[in-house]
C-alpha positions in Angstrom: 32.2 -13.0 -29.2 29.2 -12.0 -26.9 32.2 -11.4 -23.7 34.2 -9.6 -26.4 31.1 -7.5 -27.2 30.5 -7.0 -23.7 33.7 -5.6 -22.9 33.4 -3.0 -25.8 30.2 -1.5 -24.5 31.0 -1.6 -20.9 32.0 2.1 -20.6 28.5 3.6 -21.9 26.5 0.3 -19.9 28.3 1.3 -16.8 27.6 5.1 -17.4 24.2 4.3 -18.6 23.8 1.9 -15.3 24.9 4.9 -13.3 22.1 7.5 -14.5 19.8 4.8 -14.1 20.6 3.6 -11.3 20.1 7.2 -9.6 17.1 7.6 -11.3 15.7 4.1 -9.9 16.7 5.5 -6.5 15.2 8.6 -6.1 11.7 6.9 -7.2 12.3 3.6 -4.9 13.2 5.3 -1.6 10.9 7.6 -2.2 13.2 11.4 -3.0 10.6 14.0 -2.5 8.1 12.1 -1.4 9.4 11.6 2.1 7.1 12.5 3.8 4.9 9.5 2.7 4.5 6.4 4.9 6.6 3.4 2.9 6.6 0.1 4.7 9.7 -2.5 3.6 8.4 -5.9 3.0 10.7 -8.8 2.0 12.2 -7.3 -1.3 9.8 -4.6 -1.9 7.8 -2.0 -0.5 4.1 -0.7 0.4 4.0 3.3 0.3 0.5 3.8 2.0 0.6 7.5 1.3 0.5 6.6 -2.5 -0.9 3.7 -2.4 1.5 1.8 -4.3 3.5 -2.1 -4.2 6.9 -1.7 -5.5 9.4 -4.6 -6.0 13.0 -5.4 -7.8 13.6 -8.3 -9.7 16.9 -8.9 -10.9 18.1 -11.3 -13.8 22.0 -12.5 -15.3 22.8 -12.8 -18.9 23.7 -15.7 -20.5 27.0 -15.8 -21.5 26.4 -18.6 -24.4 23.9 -16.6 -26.0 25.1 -15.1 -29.9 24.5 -11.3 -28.9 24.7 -8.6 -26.8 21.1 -7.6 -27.5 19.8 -11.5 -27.2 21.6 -11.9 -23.7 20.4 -8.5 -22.5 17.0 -9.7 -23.6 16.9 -12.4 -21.8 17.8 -11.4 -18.4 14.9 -7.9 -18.7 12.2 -11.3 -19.0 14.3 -13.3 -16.1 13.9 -9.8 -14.4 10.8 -8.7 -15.2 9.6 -12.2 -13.5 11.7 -12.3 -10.3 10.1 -8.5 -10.0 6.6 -10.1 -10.3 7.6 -13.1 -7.8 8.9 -10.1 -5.4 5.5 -8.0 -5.7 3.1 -11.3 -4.7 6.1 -11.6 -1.7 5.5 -8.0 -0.9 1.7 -8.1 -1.1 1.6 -11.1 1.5 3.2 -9.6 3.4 0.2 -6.6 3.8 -1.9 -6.3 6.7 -5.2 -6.7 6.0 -6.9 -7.0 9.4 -5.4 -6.2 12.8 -5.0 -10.5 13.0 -4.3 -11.4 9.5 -2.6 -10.7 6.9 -2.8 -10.9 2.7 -0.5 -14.1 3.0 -3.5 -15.3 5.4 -6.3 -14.5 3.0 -4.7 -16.3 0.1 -4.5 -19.5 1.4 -7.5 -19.7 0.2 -7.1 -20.9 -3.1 -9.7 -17.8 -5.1 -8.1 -15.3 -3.3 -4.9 -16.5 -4.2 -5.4 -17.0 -7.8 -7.4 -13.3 -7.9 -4.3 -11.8 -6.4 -2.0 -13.6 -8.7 -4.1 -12.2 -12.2 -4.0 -8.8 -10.0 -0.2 -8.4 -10.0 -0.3 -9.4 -13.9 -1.2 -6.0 -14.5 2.0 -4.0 -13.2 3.5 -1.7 -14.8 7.3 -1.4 -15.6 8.8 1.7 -13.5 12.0 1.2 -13.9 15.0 -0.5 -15.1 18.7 -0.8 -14.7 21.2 -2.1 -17.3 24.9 -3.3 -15.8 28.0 -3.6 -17.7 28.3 -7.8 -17.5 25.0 -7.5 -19.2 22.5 -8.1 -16.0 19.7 -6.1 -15.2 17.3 -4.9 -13.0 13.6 -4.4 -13.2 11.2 -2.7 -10.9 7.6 -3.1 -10.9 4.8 -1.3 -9.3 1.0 -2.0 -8.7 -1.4 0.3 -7.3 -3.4 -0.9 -4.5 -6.6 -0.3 -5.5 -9.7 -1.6 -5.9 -9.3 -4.9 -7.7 -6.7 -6.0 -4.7 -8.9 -4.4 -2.0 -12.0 -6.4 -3.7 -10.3 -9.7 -3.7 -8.5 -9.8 -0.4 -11.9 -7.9 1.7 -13.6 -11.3 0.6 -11.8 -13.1 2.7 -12.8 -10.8 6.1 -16.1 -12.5 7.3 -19.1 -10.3 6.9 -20.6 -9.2 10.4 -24.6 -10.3 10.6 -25.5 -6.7 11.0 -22.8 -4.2 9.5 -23.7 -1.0 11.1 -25.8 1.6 9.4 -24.5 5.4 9.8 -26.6 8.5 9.8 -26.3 10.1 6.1 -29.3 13.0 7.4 -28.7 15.7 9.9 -25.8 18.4 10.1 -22.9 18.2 7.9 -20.2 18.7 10.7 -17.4 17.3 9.4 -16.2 16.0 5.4 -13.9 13.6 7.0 -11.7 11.8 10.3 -8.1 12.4 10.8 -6.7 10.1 13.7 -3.4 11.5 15.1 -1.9 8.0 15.8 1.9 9.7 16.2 4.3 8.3 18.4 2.2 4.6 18.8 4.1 2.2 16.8 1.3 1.7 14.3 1.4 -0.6 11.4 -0.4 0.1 8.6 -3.4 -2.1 7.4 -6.2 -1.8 4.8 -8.9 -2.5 7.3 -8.0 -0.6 10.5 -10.5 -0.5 13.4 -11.1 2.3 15.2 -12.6 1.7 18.5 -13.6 3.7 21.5 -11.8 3.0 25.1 -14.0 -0.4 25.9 -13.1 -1.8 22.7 -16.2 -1.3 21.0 -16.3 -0.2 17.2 -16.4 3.1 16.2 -15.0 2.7 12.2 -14.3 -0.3 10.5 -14.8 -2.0 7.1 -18.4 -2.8 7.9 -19.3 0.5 7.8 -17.7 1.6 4.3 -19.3 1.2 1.2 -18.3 -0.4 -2.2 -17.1 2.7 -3.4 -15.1 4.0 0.0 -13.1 0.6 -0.6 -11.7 1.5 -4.2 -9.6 4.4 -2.6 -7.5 1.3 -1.7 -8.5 0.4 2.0 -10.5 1.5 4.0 -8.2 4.4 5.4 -5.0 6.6 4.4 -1.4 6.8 5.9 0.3 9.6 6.1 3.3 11.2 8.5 1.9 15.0 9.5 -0.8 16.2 11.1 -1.5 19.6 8.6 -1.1 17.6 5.5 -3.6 15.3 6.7 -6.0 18.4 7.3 -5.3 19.6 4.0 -5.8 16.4 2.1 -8.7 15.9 -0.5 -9.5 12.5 1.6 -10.9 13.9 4.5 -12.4 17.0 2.8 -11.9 20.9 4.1 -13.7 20.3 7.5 -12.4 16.9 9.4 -12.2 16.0 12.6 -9.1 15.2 14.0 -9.1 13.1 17.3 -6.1 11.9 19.3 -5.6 8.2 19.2 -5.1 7.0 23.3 -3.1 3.6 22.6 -3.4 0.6 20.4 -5.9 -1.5 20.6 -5.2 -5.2 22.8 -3.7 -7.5 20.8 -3.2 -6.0 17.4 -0.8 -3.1 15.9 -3.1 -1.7 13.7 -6.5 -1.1 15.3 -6.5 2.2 17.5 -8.5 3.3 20.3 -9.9 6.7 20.6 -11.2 8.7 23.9 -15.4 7.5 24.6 -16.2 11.4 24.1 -14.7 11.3 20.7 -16.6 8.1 19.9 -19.1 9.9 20.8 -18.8 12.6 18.1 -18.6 9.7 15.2 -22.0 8.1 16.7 -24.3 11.3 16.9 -27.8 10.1 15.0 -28.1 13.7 14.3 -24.6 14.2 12.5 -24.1 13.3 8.6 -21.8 10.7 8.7 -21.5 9.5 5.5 -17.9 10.5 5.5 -17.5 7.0 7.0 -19.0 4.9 4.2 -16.8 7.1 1.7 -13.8 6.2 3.5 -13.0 9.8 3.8 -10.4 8.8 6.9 -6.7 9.3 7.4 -4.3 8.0 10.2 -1.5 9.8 11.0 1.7 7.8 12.0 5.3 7.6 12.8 
């Protein structure tokens, strides 16, 4: 019988859930990668170093079914389709804008349907096998430029997006902000904004091709791996974030003579429509 059958292969499904099971773990929380900035949302996660959704889906055997093999079948698909369900959850959870979130954008109905072909395309990372014949599936999506592309239509386009300087010295190959120690959430359209609350960075400035690096800026957790990162290039500049911006846990205000730095009409600054930024965080 299927229970009988069950009960014979539960030594090597237990042992075979165990090595998987660590395996799953050190790739879900993260293992070596540490020092990347992973945000939990509902029942998955956002890791905005690697730009990356990753959620668990979990689906139970059914015990009338003729086999082993048939049941186990069954509950990878039920699995497989909770994981899916868990990524869109995930995803919604995103902030987009300081104000508004992925779940905001996708009440609109186009957004909502371009996110939902989006996560079709995840890949399988892992999965787990248990010894009453249940399983669980983890799937992962990059955030790149198809999400970016379907949730950045739902920000409203300013009248006049700002035009940078791409003439002039070549001062710096990209912006680290050291945000340590402020609390900040991560976002895929931070602001940046000098100490009157005027923009300094923002998604109006960044081009089509800045926004495929998923966002318009990159998370990580230390200071000299931000220097080092290709992002920003071999020559950044790396300002101090003051505070975060009213109202919001994602834009970040900068000192006015910093601001200044990023609006000299005689420095290159087509760093900024590349996207070439990084924030540093908690």
């Amino acid at each position: 019988s299927f229970t009988a059958g069950l009960k014979k292969t539960a030594t090597k499904a237990t042992v075979a859930a165990l090595v998987l099971g660590l395996s799953f773990t050190a790739h879900a929380e993260g293992g070596a990668d540490d020092a990347n900035v992973v945000q939990k949302i509902g029942h998955g996660q956002v890791n905005w170093s690697a730009k990356t959704v990753t959620a668990t889906g979990s689906g139970a055997a059914n015990l009338k079914s003729a086999s082993v093999a048939v049941a186990r079948l069954g509950a990878e698909r039920a699995a497989q389709m909770d994981a899916l369900r868990n990524v869109i959850e995930t995803i919604q959870g995103i902030q987009v804008t300081g104000k508004r979130s992925a779940g905001d954008m996708m009440s609109n109905g186009e957004i909502k349907s371009r996110v939902q072909g989006f996560v079709q395309s995840c890949k399988r990372a892992d999965t787990r096998y248990y010894s009453d014949g249940s399983v669980d599936v983890v799937m992962q999506c990059p955030i790149d430029d198809n999400l970016t592309s379907a949730l950045f239509s739902g920000i409203p386009a300013e009248k006049k997006p700002r035009k940078l300087p791409t003439t002039g010295a070549g001062k710096f190959s990209g912006l680290v902000v050291n945000a340590k120690n402020l609390g900040v959430v991560p976002s895929m359209a931070p602001r940046v904004v000098d100490e009157s609350g005027k923009e300094v960075y923002g998604a109006a400035v960044v081009s089509d091709k800045g926004l495929q690096q998923g966002g318009i800026a990159g998370y990580v957790k230390d200071v000299g791996a931000a220097k080092s990162n290709d992002r920003v290039g071999k020559q950044p500049l790396v300002v101090k974030a003051l505070r975060l911006s009213d109202g919001t846990k994602t834009d970040i205000v900068i000192s006015n003579a910093d601001a200044d730095k990023l609006r000299d009409p005689n420095t290159n600054l087509s760093f900024l429509a590349e996207g070439r930024v990084l924030i540093v965080v908690d």
